[in-house]
FIFI-182029 format. One record per atom (N, C-alpha, C): residue number from 1; residue in one letter; atom name; x, y, z. Coordinates in steps of 0.001 Angstrom, whole numbers, plus 500000, padded with zeros to 6 digits. Atoms other than C-alpha are relative to their C-alpha. Layout:
N
PT   n res atom     xx     yy     zz
PT NUM   A   CA      X      Y      Z
...
//
This chain:
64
PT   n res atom     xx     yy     zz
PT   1   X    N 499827 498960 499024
PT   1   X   CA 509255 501142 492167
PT   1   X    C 499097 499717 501211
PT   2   X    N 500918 500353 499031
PT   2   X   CA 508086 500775 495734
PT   2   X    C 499447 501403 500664
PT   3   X    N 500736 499021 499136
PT   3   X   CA 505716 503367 497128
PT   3   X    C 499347 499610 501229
PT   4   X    N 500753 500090 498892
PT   4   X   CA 504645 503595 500745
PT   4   X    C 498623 500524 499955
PT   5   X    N 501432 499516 499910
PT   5   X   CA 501459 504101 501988
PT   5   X    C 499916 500893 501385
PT   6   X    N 500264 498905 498943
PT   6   X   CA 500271 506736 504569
PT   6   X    C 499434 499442 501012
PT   7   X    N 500814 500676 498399
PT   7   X   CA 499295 506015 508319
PT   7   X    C 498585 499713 499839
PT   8   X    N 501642 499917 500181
PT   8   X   CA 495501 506695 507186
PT   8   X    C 500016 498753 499655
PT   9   X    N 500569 501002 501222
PT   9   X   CA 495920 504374 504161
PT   9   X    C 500439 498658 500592
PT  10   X    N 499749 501531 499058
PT  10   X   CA 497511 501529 506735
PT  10   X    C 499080 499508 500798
PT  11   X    N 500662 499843 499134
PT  11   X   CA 495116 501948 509441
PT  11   X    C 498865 499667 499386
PT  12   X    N 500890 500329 500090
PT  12   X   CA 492559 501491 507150
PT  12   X    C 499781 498740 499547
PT  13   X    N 499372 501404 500262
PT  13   X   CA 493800 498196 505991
PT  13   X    C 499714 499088 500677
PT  14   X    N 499486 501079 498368
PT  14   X   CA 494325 496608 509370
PT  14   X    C 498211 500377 500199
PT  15   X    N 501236 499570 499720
PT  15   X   CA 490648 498303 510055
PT  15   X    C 499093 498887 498964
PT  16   X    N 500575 501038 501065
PT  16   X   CA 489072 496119 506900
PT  16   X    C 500121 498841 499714
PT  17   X    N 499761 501529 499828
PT  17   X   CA 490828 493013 508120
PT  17   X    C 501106 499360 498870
PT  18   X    N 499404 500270 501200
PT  18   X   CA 492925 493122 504558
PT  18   X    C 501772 499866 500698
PT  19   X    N 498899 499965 499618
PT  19   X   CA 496247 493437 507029
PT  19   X    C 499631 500046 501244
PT  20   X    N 500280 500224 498343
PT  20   X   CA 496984 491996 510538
PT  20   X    C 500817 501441 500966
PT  21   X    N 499357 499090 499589
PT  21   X   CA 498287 494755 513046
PT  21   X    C 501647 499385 500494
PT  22   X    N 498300 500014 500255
PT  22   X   CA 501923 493162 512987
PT  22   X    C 500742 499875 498570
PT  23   X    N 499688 499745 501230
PT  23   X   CA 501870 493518 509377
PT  23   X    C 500084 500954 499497
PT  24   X    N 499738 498587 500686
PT  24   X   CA 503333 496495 506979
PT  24   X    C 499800 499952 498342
PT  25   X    N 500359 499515 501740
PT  25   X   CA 501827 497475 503357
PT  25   X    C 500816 500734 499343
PT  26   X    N 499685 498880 500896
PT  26   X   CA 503060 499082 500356
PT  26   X    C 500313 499223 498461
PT  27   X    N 500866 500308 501367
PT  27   X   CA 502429 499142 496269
PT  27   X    C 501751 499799 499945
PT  28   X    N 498708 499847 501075
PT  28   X   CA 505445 497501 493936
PT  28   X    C 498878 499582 498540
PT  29   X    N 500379 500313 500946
PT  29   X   CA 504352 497652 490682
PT  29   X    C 498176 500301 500029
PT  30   X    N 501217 499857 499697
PT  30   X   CA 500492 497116 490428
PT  30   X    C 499006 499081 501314
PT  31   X    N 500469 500977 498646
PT  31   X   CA 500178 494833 493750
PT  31   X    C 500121 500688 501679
PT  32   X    N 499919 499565 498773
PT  32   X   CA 499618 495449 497202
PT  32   X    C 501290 498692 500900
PT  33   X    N 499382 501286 499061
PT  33   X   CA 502560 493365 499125
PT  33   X    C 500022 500081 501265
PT  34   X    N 499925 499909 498561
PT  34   X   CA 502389 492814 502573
PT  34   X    C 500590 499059 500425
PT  35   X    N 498969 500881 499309
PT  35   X   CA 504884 491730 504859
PT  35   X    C 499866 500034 501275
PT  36   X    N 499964 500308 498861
PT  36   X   CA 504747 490043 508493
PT  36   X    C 501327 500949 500572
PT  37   X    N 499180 499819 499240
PT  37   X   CA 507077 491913 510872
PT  37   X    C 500914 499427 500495
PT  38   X    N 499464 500744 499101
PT  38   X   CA 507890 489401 512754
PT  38   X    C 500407 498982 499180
PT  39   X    N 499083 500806 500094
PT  39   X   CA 508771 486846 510743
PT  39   X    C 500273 499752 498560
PT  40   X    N 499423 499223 501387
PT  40   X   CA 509006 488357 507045
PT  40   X    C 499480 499575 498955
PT  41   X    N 500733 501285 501117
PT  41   X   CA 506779 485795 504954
PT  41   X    C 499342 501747 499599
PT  42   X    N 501060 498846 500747
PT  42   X   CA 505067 488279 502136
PT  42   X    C 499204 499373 499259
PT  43   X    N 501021 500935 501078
PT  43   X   CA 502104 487561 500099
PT  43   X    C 500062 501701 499772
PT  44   X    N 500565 499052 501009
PT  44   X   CA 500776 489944 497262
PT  44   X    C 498321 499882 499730
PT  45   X    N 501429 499875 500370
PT  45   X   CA 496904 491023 496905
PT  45   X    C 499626 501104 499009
PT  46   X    N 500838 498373 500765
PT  46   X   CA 495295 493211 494276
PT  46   X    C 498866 500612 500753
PT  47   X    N 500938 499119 499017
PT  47   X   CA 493384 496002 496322
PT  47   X    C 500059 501443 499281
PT  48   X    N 500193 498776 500224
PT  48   X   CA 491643 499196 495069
PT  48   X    C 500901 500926 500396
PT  49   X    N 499006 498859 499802
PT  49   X   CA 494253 501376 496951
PT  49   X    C 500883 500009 499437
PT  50   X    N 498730 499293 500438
PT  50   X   CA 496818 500544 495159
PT  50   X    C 499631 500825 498845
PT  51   X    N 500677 499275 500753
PT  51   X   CA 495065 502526 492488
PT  51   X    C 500337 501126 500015
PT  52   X    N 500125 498544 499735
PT  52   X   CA 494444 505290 494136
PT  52   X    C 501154 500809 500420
PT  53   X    N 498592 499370 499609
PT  53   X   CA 497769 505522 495546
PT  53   X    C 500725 500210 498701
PT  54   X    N 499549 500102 501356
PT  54   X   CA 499082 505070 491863
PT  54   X    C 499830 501522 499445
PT  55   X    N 500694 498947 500756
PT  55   X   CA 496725 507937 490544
PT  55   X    C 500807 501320 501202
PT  56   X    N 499305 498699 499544
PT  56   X   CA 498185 510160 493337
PT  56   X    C 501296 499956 499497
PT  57   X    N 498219 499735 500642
PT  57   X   CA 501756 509630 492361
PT  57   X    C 500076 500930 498348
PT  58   X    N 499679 499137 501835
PT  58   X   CA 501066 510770 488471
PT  58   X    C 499265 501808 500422
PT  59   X    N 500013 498860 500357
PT  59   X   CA 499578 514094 489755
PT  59   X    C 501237 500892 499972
PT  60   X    N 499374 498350 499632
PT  60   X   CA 501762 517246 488764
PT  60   X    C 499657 500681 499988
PT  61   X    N 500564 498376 500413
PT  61   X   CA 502026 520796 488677
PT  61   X    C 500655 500212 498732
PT  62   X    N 499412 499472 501078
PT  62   X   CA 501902 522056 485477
PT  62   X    C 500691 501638 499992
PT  63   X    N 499197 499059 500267
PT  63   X   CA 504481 525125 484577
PT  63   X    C 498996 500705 498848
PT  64   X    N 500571 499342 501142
PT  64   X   CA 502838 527634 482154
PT  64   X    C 500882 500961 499373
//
């Protein structure tokens, strides 16, 4: 399943040097893949966010 990531969680990416600003993030599986814009080459990195982005997806609301 592919989950996006949020403007913050991009911005901070490109900010940490982990993604160039013509490049776009987002989690498949347990990897971070990132793909060039411009000319579509992807590589895969393991990075703490995808974690955290992970751990947000499993919260629900529980029904009582």
């Amino acid at each position: 399943m592919k989950h996006q990531l949020s403007q913050k969680q991009m911005q901070n990416l490109r900010t940490e040097g982990t993604i160039n600003p013509s490049e776009i993030a987002y989690i498949m599986g347990d990897l971070l893949l990132v793909e060039d814009i411009k000319s579509g080459e992807k590589r895969a990195l393991s990075h703490p966010i995808v974690a955290e982005v992970l751990g947000e997806n499993r919260k629900r609301i529980l029904k009582g």
